[in-house]
N, C-alpha and C positions, 0 to 999 in steps of 0.2 A: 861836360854837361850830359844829362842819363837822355834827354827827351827833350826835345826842339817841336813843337806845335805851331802850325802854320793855317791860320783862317781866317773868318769874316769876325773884324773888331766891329762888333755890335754892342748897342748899349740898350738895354733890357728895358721894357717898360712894362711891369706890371700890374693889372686892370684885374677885378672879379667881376663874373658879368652870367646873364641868365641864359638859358637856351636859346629863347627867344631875339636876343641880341644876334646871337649868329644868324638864325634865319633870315630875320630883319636885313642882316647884310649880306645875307649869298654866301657865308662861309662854313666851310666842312669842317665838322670839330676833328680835335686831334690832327690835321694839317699842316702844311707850311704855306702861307700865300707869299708871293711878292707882292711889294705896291708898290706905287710913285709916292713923293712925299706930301701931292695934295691931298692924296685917298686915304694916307697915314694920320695925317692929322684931320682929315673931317670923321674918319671914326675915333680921335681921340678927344675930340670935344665933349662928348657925350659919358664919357668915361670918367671915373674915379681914378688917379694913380694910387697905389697900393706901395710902392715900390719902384725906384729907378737903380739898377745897377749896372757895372760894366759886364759884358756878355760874349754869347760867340758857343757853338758850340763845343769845339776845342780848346777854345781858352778858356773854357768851366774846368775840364780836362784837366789840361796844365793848371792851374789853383789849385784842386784837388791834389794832385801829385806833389806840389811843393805843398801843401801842407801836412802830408805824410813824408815831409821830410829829403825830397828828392830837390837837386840841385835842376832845373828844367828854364825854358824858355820860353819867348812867344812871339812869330810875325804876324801882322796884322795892320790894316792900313787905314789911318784916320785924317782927318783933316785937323790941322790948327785951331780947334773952334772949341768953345764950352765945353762938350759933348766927348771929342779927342783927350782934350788935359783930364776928366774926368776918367776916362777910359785907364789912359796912361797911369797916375794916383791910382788906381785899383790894381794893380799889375804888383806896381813896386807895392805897396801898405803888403799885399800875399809873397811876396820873396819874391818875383817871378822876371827872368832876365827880357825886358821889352825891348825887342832886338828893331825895331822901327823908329826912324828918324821923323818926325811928324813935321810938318809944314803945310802951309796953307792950301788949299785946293780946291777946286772949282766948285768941286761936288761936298755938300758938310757930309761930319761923321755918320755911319748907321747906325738908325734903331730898331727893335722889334720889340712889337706888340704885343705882348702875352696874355691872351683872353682866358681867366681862368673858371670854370665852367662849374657849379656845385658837385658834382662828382671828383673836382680835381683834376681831368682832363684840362690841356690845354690846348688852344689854337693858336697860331702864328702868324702877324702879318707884319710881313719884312718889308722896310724900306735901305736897302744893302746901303746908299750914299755911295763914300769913295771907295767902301771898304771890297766891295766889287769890282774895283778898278786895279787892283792888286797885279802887280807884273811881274818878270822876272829881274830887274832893278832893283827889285824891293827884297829878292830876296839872296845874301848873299853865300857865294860856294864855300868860303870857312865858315862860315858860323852850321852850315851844315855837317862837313866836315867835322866839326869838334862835338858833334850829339852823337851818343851812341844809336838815339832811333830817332825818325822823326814820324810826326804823328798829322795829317790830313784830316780835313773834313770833306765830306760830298758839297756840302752846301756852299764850295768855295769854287768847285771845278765848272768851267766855264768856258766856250769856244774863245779864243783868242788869248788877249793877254793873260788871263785866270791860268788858262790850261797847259801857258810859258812856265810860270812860276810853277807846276806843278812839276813839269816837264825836269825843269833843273833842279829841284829840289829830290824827285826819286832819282834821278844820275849818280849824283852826289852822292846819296845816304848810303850810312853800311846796313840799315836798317828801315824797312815803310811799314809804317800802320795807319789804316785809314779806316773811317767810318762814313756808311751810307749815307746818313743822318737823316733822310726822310723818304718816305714812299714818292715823293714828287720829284724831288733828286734824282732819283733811280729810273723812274718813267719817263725822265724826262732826259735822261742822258745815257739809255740800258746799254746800250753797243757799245760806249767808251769806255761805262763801268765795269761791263763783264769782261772787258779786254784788262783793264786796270786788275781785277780781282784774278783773273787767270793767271797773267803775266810779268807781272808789275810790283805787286804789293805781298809782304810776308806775314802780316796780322792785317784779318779785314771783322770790324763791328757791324752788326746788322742785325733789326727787329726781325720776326719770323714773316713780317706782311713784307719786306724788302728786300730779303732772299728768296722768296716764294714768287714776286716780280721781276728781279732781275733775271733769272733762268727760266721765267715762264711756267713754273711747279705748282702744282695743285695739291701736292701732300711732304709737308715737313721730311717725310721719308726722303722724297726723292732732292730734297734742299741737304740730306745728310751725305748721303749718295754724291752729289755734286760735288761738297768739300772733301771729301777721300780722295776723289777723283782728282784733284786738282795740286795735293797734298801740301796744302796751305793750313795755315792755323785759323779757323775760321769760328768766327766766337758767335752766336745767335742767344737775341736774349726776346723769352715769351713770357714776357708779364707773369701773370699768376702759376703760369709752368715754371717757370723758371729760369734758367739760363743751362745752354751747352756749347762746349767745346769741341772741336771738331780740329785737332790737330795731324794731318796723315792721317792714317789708321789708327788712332787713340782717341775717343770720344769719350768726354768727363759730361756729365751731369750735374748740377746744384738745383733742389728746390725753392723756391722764393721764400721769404721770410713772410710770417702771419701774423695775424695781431697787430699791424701797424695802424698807426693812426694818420690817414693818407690825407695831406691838406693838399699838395700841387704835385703833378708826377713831371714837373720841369725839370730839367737835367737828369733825369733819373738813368736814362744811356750816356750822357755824358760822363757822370761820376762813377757809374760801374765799369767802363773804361779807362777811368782813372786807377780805381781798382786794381782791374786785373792787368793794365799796364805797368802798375809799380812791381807786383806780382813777377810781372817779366824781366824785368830789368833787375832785379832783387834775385834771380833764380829762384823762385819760388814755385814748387810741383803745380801741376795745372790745376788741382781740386782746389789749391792753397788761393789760387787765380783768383778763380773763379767766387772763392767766399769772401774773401777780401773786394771783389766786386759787387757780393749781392751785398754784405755790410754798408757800404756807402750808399748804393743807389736805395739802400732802406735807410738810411738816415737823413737823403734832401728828400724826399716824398714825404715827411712826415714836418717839414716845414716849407712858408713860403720862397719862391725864388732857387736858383742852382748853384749856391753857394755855400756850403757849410762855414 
């Protein structure tokens, strides 16, 4: 197997919604919130669904990758309910090897809210379910073993059982690549992270607002500085700038693609990801990465949901 993906099996729920909506409710656009499941569903009363699909930010990832043709996997922990068996169906229909045994559980499957904003920005408000509950049981030493990489989310790391799984799953690997996946992630876990990005991990994804928080930097310069320093392959992607590479001492550049017709910018780090992880595993020179990252994350912004 090329890529073993390990994270929150969430099932997408997509809403268009006005500005005004967020204020209404106290949320920060472009965000991630958690919620409980009563807070989840009394702002989806008032909502339109757009779209229900199976989700996750790494497991957009993994989809993307097995659809450029890579042999890949995915753990992620759901409960035996509606929500689960749908999850699971979306996995298999994309080729994608669903390395989780699903059974009953206290907690049902998780959803998130994707409030899509006229601009296309979106907001997030997570109800994790079991999918949070994730342990190291859940994940096991061969199937790690037989990936050539395996690929983490932020949004999955968590004191206790979360941070077992993670714990045995970097032991195991011959290969870690992990993404921040949000500014709240990062803030809310900086000491674990920075020690994870230092010591831990050999490919790390992160927006230029989550590199810029995790070391405390107030100018992109000293976020370059940082990954030299560190001499990690460290990918930063800046919206309308573009994306850079930061591998040791060789830093690549790509400009972002123009002219797009932007409906939802959801998954748009997921897929570039996707990208520039098949890129790696492919041996592909790091500019080659890098454009086969900004290609995909310019083709799910240009439709609804993170799913090509």
């Amino acid at each position: 197997m090329k890529i073993l993906g390990i994270g929150n099996a969430i099932v997408d729920v997509l809403c268009k919604v006005s500005e005004e909506f967020l204020k209404e409710n106290s949320l920060t656009k472009s965000t991630m919130k958690l919620v409980d499941e009563k807070e989840f569903n009394k702002l989806l009363l008032s909502l339109k669904i757009e779209e229900t699909i199976s989700g996750g930010s790494v497991a957009n990832s993994i989809v993307g990758l097995s659809q450029l043709g890579n042999e890949v996997g995915f753990i992620g922990k759901v409960s035996d309910d509606k929500l689960g068996q749908k999850y699971e169906e979306g996995l298999n229909k994309e080729k994608v090897k669903y390395l989780y045994k699903k059974k009953e559980e206290p907690i049902p499957t998780g959803s998130c809210l994707i409030l899509i904003t006229p601009d296309s920005e979106r907001t997030m408000c997570t109800f994790l379910g079991t999918a949070g509950k994730i342990d190291d049981d859940d994940v096991h030493e061969e199937d790690i073993k037989n990936a050539e990489m395996v690929f983490l989310e932020g949004y999955l790391w968590d004191e206790g059982k979360p941070r077992k799984a993670f714990d045995k799953a970097i032991i195991h690997s011959k290969k870690v690549a992990m993404s921040l996946s949000d500014l709240f992630c990062v803030e809310r876990h900086k000491t674990n992270f920075l020690e994870l990005v230092k010591n831990q991990l050999d490919i790390v994804f992160a927006n230029e607002q989550e590199i810029l928080s995790l070391i405390n930097a107030k100018s992109f310069k000293e976020a370059v500085s940082f990954s030299k320093e560190i001499k990690k392959n460290i990918i930063i992607t800046r919206g309308e700038k573009g994306a850079v590479s930061i591998n040791e001492d060789e830093i690549v550049e790509i400009r972002a693609n123009s002219n797009l017709n932007i409906k939802d910018l959801t998954g748009a780090g997921d897929l570039f990801a996707a990208g520039y992880l098949h890129g790696v595993i492919n041996n592909f020179k790091i500019k080659e990465c890098l454009t086969k990252g900004t290609e995909l994350s310019s083709k799910i912004i240009q439709k609804i949901g993170a799913r090509i």
